[in-house]
C-alpha positions as CSV (number, residue, x, y, z in Angstrom):
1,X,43.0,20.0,-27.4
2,X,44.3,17.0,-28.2
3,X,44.7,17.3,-32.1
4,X,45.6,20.8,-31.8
5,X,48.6,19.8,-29.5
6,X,49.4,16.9,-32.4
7,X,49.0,19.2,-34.9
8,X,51.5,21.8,-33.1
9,X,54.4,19.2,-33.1
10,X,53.9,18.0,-36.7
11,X,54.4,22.0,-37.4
12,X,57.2,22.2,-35.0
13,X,58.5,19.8,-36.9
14,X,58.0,20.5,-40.2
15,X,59.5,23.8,-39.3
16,X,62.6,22.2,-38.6
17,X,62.6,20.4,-42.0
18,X,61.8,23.0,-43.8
19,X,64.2,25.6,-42.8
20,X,67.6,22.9,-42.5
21,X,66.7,22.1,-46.4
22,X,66.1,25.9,-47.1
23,X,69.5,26.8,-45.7
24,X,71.4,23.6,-47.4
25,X,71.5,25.7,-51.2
26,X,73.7,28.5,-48.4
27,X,76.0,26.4,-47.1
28,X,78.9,29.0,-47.7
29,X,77.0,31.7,-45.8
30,X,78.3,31.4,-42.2
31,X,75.4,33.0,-40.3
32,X,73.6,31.0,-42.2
33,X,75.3,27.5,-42.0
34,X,75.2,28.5,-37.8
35,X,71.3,28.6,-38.6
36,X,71.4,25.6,-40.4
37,X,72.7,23.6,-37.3
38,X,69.9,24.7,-35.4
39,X,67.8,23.3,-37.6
40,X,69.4,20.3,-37.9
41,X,69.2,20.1,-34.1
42,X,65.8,20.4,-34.0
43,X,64.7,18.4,-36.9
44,X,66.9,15.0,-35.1
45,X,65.5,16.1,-31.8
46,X,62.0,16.2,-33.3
47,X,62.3,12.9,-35.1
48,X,64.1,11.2,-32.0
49,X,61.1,12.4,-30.0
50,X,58.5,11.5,-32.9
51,X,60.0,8.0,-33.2
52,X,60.0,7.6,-29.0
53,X,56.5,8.8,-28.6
54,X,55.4,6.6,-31.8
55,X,57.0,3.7,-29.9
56,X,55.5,3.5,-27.2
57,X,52.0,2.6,-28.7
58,X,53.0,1.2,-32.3
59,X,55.4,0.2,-34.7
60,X,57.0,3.7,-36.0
61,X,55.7,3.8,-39.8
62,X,54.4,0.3,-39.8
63,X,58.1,-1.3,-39.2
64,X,58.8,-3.8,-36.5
65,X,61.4,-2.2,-35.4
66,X,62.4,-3.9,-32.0
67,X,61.4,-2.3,-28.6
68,X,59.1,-0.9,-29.9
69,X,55.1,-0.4,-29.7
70,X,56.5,-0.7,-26.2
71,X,52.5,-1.4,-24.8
72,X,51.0,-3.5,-26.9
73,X,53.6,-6.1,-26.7
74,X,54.5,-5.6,-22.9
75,X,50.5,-5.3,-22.2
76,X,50.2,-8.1,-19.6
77,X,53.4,-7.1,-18.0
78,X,52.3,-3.1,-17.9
79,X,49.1,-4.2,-16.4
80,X,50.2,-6.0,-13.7
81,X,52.4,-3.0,-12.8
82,X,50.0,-0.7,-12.9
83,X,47.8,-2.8,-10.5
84,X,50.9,-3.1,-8.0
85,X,51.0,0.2,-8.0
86,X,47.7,1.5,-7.2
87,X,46.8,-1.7,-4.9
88,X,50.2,-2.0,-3.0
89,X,51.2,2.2,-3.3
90,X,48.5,4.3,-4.1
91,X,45.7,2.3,-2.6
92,X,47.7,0.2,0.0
93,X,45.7,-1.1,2.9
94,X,47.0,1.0,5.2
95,X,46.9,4.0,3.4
96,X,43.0,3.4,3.4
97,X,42.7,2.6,6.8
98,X,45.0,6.1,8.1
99,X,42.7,8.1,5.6
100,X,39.1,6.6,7.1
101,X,40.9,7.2,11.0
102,X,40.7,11.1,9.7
103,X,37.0,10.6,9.5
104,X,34.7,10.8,12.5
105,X,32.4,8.7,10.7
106,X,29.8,8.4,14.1
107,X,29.7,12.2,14.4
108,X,29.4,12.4,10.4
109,X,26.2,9.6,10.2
110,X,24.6,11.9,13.2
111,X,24.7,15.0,12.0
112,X,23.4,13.9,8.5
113,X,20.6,12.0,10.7
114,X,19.9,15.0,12.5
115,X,19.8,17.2,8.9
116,X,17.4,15.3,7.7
117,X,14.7,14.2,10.7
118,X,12.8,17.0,9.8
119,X,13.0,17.5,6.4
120,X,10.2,15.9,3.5
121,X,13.1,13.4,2.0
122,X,13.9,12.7,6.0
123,X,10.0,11.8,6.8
124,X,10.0,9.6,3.6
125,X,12.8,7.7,4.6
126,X,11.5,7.0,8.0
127,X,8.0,5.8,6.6
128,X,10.0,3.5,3.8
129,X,11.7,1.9,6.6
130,X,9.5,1.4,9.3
131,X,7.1,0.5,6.5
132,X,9.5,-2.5,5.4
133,X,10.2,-3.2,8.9
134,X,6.8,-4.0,9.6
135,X,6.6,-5.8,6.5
136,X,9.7,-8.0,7.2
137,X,8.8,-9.0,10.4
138,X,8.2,-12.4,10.5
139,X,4.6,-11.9,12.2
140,X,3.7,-16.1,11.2
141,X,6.3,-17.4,13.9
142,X,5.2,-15.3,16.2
143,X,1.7,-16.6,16.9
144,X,2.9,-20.3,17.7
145,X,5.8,-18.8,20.0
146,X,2.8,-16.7,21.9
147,X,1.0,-19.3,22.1
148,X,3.4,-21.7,23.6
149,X,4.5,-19.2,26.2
150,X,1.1,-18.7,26.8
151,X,0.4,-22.4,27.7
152,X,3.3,-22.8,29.5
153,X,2.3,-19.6,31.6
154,X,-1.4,-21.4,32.2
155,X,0.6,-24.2,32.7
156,X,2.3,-22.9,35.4
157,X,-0.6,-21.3,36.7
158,X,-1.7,-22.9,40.3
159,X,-5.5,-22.5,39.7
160,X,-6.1,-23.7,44.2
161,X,-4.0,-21.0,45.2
162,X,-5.2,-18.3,42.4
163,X,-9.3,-19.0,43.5
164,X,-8.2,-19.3,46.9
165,X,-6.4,-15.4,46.3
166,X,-9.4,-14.4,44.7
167,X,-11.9,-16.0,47.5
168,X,-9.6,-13.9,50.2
169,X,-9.1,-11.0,47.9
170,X,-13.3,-10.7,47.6
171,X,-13.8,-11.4,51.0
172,X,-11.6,-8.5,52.2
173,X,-13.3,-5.9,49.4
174,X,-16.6,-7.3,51.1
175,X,-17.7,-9.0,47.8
176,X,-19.6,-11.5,49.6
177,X,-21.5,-8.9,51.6
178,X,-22.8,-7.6,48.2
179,X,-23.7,-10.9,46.9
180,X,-25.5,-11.0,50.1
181,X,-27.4,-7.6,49.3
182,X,-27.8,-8.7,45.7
183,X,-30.0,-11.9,47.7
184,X,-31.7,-10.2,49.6
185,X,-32.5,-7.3,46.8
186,X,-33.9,-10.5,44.6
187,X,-36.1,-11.5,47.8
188,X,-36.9,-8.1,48.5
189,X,-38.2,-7.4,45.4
190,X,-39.8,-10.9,44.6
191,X,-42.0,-11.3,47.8
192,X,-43.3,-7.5,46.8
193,X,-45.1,-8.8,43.8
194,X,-48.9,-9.2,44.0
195,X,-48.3,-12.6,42.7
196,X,-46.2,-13.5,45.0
197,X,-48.6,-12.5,48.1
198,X,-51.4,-14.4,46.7
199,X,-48.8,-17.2,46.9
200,X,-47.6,-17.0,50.4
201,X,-51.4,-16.4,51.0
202,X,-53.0,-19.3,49.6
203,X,-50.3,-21.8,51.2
204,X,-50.7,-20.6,54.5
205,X,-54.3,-21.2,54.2
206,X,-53.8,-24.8,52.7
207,X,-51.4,-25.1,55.8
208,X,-53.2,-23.9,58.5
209,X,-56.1,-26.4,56.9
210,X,-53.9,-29.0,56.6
211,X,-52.7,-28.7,61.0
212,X,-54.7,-31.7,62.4
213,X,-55.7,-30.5,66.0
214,X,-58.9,-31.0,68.3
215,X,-61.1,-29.3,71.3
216,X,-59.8,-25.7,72.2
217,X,-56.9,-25.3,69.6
218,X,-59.4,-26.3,66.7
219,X,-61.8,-24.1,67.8
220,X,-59.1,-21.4,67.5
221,X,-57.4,-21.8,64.2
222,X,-61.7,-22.2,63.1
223,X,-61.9,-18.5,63.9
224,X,-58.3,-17.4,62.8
225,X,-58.9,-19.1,59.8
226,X,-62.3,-17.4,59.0
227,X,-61.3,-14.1,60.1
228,X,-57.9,-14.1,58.1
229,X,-58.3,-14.2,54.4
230,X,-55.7,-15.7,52.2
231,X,-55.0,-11.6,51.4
232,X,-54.3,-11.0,54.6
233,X,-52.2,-14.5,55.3
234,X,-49.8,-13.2,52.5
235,X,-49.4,-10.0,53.4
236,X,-48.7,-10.5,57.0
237,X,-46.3,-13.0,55.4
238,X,-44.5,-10.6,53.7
239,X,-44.3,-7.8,56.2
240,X,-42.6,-10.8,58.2
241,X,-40.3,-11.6,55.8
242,X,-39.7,-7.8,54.9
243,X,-38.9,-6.5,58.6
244,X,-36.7,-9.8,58.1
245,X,-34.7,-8.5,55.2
246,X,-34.0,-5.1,56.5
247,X,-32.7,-6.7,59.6
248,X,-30.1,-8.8,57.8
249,X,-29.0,-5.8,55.8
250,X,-27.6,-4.0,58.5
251,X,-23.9,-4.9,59.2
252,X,-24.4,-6.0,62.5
253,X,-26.8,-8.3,62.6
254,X,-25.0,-11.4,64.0
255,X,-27.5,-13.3,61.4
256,X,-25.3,-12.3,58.4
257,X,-22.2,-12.3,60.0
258,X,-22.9,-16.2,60.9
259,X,-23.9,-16.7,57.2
260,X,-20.7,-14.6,55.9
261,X,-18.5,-16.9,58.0
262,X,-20.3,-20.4,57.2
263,X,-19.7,-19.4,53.3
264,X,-16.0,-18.6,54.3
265,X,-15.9,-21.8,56.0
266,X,-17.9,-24.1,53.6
267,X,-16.0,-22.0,50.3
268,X,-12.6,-23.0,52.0
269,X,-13.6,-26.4,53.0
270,X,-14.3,-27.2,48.8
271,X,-11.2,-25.7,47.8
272,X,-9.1,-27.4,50.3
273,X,-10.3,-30.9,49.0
274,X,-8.1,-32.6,46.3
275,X,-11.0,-33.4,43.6
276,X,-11.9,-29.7,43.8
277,X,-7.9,-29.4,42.9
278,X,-8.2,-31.7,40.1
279,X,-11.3,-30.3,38.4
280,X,-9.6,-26.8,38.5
281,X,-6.6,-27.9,37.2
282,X,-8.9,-29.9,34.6
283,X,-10.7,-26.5,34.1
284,X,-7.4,-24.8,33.3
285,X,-6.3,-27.5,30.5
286,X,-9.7,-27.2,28.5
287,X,-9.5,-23.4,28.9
288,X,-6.2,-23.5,26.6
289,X,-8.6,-25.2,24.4
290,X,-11.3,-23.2,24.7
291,X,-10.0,-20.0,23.9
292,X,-8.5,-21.2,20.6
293,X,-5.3,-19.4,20.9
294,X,-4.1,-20.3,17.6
295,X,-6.6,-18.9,15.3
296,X,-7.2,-15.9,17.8
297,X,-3.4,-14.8,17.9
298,X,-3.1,-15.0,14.2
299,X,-6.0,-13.1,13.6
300,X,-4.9,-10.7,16.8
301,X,-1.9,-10.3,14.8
302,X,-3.0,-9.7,11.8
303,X,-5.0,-7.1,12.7
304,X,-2.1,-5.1,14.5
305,X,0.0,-6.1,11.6
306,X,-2.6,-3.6,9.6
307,X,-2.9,-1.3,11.9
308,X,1.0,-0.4,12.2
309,X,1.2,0.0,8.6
310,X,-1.7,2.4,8.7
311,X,-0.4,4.5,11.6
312,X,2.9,4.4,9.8
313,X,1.6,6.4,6.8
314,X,0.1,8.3,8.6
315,X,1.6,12.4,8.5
316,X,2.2,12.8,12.2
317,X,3.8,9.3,12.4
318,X,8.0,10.6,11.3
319,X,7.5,14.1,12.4
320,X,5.5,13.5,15.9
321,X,6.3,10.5,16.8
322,X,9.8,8.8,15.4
323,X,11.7,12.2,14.7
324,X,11.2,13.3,18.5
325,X,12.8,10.1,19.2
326,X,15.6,9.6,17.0
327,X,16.5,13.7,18.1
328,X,16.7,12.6,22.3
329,X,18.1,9.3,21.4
330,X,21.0,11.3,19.4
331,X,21.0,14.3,21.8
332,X,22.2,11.3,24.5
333,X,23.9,10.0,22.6
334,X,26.3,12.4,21.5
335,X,26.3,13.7,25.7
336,X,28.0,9.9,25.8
337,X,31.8,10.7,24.9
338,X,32.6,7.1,25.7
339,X,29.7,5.8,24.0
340,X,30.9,7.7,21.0
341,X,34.1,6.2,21.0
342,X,33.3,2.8,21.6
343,X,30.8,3.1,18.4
344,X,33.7,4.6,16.3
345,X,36.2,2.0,17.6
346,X,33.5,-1.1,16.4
347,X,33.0,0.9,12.8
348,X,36.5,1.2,12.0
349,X,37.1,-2.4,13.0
350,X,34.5,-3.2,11.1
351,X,36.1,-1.1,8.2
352,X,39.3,-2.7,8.8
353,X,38.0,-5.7,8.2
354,X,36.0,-5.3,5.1
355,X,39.1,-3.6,3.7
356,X,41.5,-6.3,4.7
357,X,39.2,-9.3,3.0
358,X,38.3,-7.0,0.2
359,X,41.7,-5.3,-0.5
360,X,42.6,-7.7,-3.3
361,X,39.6,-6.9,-5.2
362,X,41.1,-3.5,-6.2
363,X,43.2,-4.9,-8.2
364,X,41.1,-7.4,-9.6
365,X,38.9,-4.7,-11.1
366,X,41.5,-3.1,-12.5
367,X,42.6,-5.6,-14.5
368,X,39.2,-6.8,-15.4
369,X,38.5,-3.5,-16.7
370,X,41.5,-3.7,-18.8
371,X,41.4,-6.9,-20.2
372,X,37.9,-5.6,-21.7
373,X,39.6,-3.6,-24.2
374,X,41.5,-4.9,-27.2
375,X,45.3,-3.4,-27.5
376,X,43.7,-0.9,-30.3
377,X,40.6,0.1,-27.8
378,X,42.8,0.4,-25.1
379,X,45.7,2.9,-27.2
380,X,43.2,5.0,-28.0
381,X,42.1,5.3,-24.6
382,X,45.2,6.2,-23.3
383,X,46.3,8.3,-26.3
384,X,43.6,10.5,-25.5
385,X,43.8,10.9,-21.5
386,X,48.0,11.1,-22.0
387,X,48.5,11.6,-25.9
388,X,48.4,15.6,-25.4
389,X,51.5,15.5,-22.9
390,X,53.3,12.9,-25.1
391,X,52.7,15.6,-28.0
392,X,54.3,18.1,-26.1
393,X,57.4,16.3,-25.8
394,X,57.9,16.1,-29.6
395,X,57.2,20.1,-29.7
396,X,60.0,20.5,-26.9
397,X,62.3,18.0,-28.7
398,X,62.2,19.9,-31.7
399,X,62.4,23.7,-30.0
400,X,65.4,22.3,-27.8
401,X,67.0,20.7,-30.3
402,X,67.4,23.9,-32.3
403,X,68.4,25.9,-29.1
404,X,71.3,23.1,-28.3
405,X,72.1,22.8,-32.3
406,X,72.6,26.8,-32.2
407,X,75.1,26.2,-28.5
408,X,77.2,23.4,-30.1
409,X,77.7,25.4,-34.1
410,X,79.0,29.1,-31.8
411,X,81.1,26.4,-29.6
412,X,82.2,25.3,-33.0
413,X,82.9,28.3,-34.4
414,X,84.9,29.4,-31.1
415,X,87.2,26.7,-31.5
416,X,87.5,26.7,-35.3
């Protein structure tokens, strides 16, 4: 387009050469000397136009003429205008800032959210960034910032009163009644072995040998000793100690409830004295030890560190689980008229901001980008976004020319 327009005004003008020297060798024809004029017109107005359009980027036919390749020589001065303009007028910071109030930006970013949640580049997105989240997270400061809440927690911890909870809190869920029954399940169960009979048999026997005694009473344990066998001794023994057991298992036997009440007492007699105090709170320092917090959180970490990233890329994880979410939390959200507001207020602010301290870099660029090209680059670059409209002007130049070189020879020959 561009050489065809070039090419157009070279004809235009050549036209107009041509046909003022064809009409010269007529000069005593008048039609044709009124022609002539319009010609004549035309090929100045063409020339004046050539030689103004030439100008403006070179020296017309290699001549220095003055004021003229108007650019080159006026380059810096050109290029600081045109930054003016675009970063004081076109691009002015207020200009920017009215055009991004037209702009619900908040509504804008949610609804392009929203679009998205449930689409394949949507369910990528929230994998990538939950996936770098995870992986940004600074997981190595947070096991010694576990651990010293932790030990300030144990710390804090006032091991007397906790047992003495826990002593009250078993007492009143009857723990100690089962630990009872547990006892006397062990008993029950021991003195019904066979071994244990022959036991409780063969001391009694050793016993009632043992019982120093003389006259009628001797005589007597004689015979109860050779009628009982050490058999017999234990399991008499036992039944004794059985029907013994299943008394103290029922609730009401004033037995147990003496024994329940002499642990209560004896349990909260130790815990109220100040070395059983200090060896719990002794116990609680060398738990902290013990349980090797360091190592363990790491590792406890570690291992939920993994298994995010696993659930992450998982295929329910941005459909089932984080697309639900983001939809309710944006459903709210846009319910929230104030919210909204408030939101849109802090981002233009924000914008404001950016575009106040940044402003100055528009024109900055602009002229960076400029001074990249050399003045030859930088005609050619301009004769081809502008040079077809420059052309034009020689065309009209040379067309208006004749039209106004045709009015001014009829004036001519009105007032001849």
């Amino acid at each position: 387009m561009k050489r065809n327009t070039r090419h157009m005004a070279t004809i235009s003008l050549a036209v107009m050469a041509a046909g003022f020297l064809i009409t010269i060798p007529f000069d005593s024809i008048a039609w044709v000397r009124f022609i002539r004029s319009g010609f004549e017109a035309g090929l100045v107005g063409g020339l004046a136009d050539w030689f103004a359009v030439t100008a403006l980027f070179r020296h017309p036919l290699g001549i220095p003429i003055p004021h003229t390749a108007i650019l080159p020589n006026n380059r810096e001065k050109v290029t600081k205008a045109l930054v003016s303009t675009v970063q004081n007028d076109l691009l002015s910071k207020q200009s920017i800032r009215d055009k991004m109030k037209q702009f619900a930006i908040v509504a804008r970013m949610l609804d392009g959210v929203e679009a998205r949640l449930r689409t394949e580049e949507g369910a990528r997105a929230i994998t990538g960034i939950s996936d770098f989240a995870v992986r940004s997270f600074p997981w190595e400061r947070l096991g010694p910032v576990l651990e010293r809440e932790i030990g300030k927690r144990l710390e804090e911890v006032d091991t007397a009163a906790l047992v003495s909870g826990l002593v009250e809190y078993g007492f009143a869920k009857n723990w100690d009644g089962k630990a009872f029954d547990f006892v006397l399940d062990f008993a029950e169960d021991y003195i019904n072995r066979e071994s244990t009979i022959r036991q409780l048999g063969t001391m009694a026997a050793e016993g009632i040998s043992r019982i120093q005694t003389s006259g009628l009473m001797s005589f007597a344990l004689n015979a109860f000793a050779g009628f009982m066998s050490e058999e017999r001794l234990g399991e008499t023994i036992r039944q004794l100690l059985q029907a013994q057991i299943s008394e103290l298992r029922k609730e009401t036997n004033p037995t147990r409830a003496g024994l329940a009440e002499t642990v209560r007492v004896k349990l909260e007699s130790v815990l109220s004295k100040p070395e059983t105090k200090q060896a719990l709170e002794q116990w609680k320092r060398d738990l902290v030890d013990r349980l090797n917090l360091s190592d363990n959180l790491n590792a406890f970490l570690l291992q939920t560190r993994e298994r995010l990233l696993a659930y992450i890329h998982t295929e329910t994880y941005p459909t089932e689980v984080i697309a639900p979410v983001l939809e309710q939390a944006i459903a709210r959200l846009r319910e929230d008229e104030a919210q909204i507001e408030r939101i849109e207020t802090f981002v233009q602010d924000r914008l404001a901001g950016w575009i106040e301290s940044n402003h100055h870099k528009i024109g900055t660029l602009i002229e960076e980008n400029i001074r990249k090209y050399d003045n030859e680059t930088l005609i050619a670059l301009l004769e081809d976004k502008i040079g077809s409209d420059l052309q034009w002007i020689r065309v009209n130049g040379a067309i208006c020319g004749f039209f106004i070189g045709l009015v001014l020879a009829g004036i001519h020959l009105l007032f001849a």
